[in-house]
N, CA, C and O atoms as a GROMACS GRO file, in nm:
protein
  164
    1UNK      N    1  -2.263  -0.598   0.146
    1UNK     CA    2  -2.382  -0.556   0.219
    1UNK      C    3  -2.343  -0.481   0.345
    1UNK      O    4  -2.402  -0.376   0.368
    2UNK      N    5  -2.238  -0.530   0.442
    2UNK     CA    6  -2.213  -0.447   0.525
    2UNK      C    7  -2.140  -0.326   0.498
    2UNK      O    8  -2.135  -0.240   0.586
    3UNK      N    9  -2.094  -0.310   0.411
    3UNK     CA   10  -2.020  -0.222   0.384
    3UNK      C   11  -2.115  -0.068   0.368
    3UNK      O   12  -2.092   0.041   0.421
    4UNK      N   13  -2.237  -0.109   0.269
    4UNK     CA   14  -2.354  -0.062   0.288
    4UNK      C   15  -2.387   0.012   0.374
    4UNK      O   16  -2.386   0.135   0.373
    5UNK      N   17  -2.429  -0.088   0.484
    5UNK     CA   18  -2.485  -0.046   0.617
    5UNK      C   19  -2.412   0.046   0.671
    5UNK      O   20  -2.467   0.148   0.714
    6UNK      N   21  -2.251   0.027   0.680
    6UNK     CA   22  -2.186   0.101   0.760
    6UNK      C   23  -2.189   0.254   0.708
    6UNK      O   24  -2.225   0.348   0.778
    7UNK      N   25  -2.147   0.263   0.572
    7UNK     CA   26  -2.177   0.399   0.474
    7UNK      C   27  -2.275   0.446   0.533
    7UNK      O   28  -2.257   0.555   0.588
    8UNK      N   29  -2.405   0.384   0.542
    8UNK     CA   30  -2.536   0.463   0.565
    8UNK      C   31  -2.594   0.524   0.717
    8UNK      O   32  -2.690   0.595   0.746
    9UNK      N   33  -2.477   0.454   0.804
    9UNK     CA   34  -2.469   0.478   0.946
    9UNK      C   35  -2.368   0.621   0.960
    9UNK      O   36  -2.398   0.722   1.024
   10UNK      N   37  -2.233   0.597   0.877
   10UNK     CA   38  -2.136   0.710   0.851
   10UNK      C   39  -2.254   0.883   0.763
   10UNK      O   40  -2.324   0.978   0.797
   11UNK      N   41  -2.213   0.830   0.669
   11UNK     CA   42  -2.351   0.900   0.614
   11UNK      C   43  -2.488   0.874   0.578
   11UNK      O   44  -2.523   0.805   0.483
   12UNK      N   45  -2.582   0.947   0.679
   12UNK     CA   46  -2.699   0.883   0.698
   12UNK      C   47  -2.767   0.962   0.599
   12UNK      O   48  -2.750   1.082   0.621
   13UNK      N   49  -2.857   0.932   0.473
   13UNK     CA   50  -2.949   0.959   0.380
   13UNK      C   51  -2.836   1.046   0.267
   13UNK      O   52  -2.874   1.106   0.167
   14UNK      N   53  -2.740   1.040   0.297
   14UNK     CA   54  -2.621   1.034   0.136
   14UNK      C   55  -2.702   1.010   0.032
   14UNK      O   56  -2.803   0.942   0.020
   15UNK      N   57  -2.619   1.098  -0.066
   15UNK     CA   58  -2.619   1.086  -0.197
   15UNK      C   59  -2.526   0.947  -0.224
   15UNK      O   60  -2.439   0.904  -0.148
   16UNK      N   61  -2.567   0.888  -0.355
   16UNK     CA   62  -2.445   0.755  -0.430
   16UNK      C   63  -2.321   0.851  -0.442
   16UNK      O   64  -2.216   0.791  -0.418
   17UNK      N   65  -2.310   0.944  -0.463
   17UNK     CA   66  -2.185   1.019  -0.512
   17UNK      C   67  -2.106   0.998  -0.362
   17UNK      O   68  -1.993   0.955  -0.339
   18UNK      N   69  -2.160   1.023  -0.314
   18UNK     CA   70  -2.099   1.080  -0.187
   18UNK      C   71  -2.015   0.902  -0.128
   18UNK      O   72  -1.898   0.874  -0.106
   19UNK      N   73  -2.147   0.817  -0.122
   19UNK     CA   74  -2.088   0.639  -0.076
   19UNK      C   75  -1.982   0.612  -0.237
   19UNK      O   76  -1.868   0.567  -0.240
   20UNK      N   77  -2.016   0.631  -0.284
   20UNK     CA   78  -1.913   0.560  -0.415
   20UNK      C   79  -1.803   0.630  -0.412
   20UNK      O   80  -1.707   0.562  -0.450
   21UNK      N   81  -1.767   0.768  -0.375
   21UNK     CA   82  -1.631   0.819  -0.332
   21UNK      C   83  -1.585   0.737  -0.232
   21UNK      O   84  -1.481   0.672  -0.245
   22UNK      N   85  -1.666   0.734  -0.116
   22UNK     CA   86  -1.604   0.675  -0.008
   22UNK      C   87  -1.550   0.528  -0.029
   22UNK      O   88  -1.447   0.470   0.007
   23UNK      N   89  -1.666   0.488  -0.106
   23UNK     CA   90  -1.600   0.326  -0.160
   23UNK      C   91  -1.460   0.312  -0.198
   23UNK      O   92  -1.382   0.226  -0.156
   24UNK      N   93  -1.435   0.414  -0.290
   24UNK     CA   94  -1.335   0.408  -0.384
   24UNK      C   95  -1.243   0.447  -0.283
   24UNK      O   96  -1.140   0.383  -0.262
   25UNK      N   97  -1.274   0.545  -0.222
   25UNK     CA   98  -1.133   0.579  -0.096
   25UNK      C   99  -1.067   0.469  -0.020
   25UNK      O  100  -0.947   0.460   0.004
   26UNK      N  101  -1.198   0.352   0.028
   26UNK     CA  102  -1.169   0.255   0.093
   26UNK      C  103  -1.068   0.122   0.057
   26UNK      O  104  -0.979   0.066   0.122
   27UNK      N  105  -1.141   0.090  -0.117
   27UNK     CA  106  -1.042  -0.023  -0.200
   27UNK      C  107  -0.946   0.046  -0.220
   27UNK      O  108  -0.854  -0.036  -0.222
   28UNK      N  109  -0.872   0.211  -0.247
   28UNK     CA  110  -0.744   0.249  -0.249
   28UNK      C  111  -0.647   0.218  -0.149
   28UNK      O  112  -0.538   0.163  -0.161
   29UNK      N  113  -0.728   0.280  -0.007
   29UNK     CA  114  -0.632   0.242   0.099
   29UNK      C  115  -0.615   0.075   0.117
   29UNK      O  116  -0.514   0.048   0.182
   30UNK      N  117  -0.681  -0.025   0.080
   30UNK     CA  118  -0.717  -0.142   0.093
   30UNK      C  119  -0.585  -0.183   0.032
   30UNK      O  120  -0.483  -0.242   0.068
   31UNK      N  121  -0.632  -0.124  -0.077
   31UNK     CA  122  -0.502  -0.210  -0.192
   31UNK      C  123  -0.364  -0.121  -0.165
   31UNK      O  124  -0.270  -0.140  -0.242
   32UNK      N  125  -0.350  -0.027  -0.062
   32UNK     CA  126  -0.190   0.012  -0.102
   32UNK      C  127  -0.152  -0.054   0.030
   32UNK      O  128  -0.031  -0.044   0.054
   33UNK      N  129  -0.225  -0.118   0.124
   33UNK     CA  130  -0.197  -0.198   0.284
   33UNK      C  131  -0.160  -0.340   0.211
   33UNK      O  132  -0.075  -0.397   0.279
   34UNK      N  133  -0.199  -0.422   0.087
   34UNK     CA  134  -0.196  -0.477   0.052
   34UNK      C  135  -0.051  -0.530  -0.015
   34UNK      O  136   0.002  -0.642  -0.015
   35UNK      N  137  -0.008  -0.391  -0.077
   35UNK     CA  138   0.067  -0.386  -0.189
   35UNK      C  139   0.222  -0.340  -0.102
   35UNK      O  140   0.331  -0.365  -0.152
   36UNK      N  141   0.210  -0.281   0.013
   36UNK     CA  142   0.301  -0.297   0.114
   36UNK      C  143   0.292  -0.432   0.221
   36UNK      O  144   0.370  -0.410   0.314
   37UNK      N  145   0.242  -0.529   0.234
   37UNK     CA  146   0.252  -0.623   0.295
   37UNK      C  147   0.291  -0.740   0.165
   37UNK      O  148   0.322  -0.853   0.204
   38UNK      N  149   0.292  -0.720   0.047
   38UNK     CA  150   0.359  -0.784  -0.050
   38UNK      C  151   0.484  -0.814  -0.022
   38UNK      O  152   0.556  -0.913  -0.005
   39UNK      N  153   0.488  -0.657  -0.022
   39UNK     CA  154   0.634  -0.609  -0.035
   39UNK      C  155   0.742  -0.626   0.065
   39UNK      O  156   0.863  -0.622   0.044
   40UNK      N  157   0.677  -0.646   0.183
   40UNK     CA  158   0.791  -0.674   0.352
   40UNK      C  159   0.747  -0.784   0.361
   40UNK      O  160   0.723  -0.807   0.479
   41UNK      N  161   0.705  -0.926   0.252
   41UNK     CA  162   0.663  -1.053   0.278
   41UNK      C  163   0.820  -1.045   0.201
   41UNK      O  164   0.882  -1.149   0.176
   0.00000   0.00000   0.00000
C-alpha cells in the first residue's frame, strides 16, 4: 500500500504501465542489494 502512495506522489495520475515499470525497477535493485549482502555475509 505504501508503495502505492509513494508511486502516485512520484507520478501523480500515471498510467499502470508507467508504476509497474517502476515496481519492477524497484524489486530488481532490491534483490541485487540483497544478493550482494549474501555474498560479503
Amino acid at each position: 500500500m505504501a508503495t502505492n502512495l509513494a508511486l502516485d506522489h512520484v507520478f501523480p495520475g500515471s498510467g499502470e504501465p508507467i508504476k509497474k515499470a517502476a515496481v519492477t525497477r524497484a524489486l530488481q535493485e532490491f534483490i541485487a542489494r540483497l544478493e550482494l549482502h549474501c555474498e560479503a555475509a
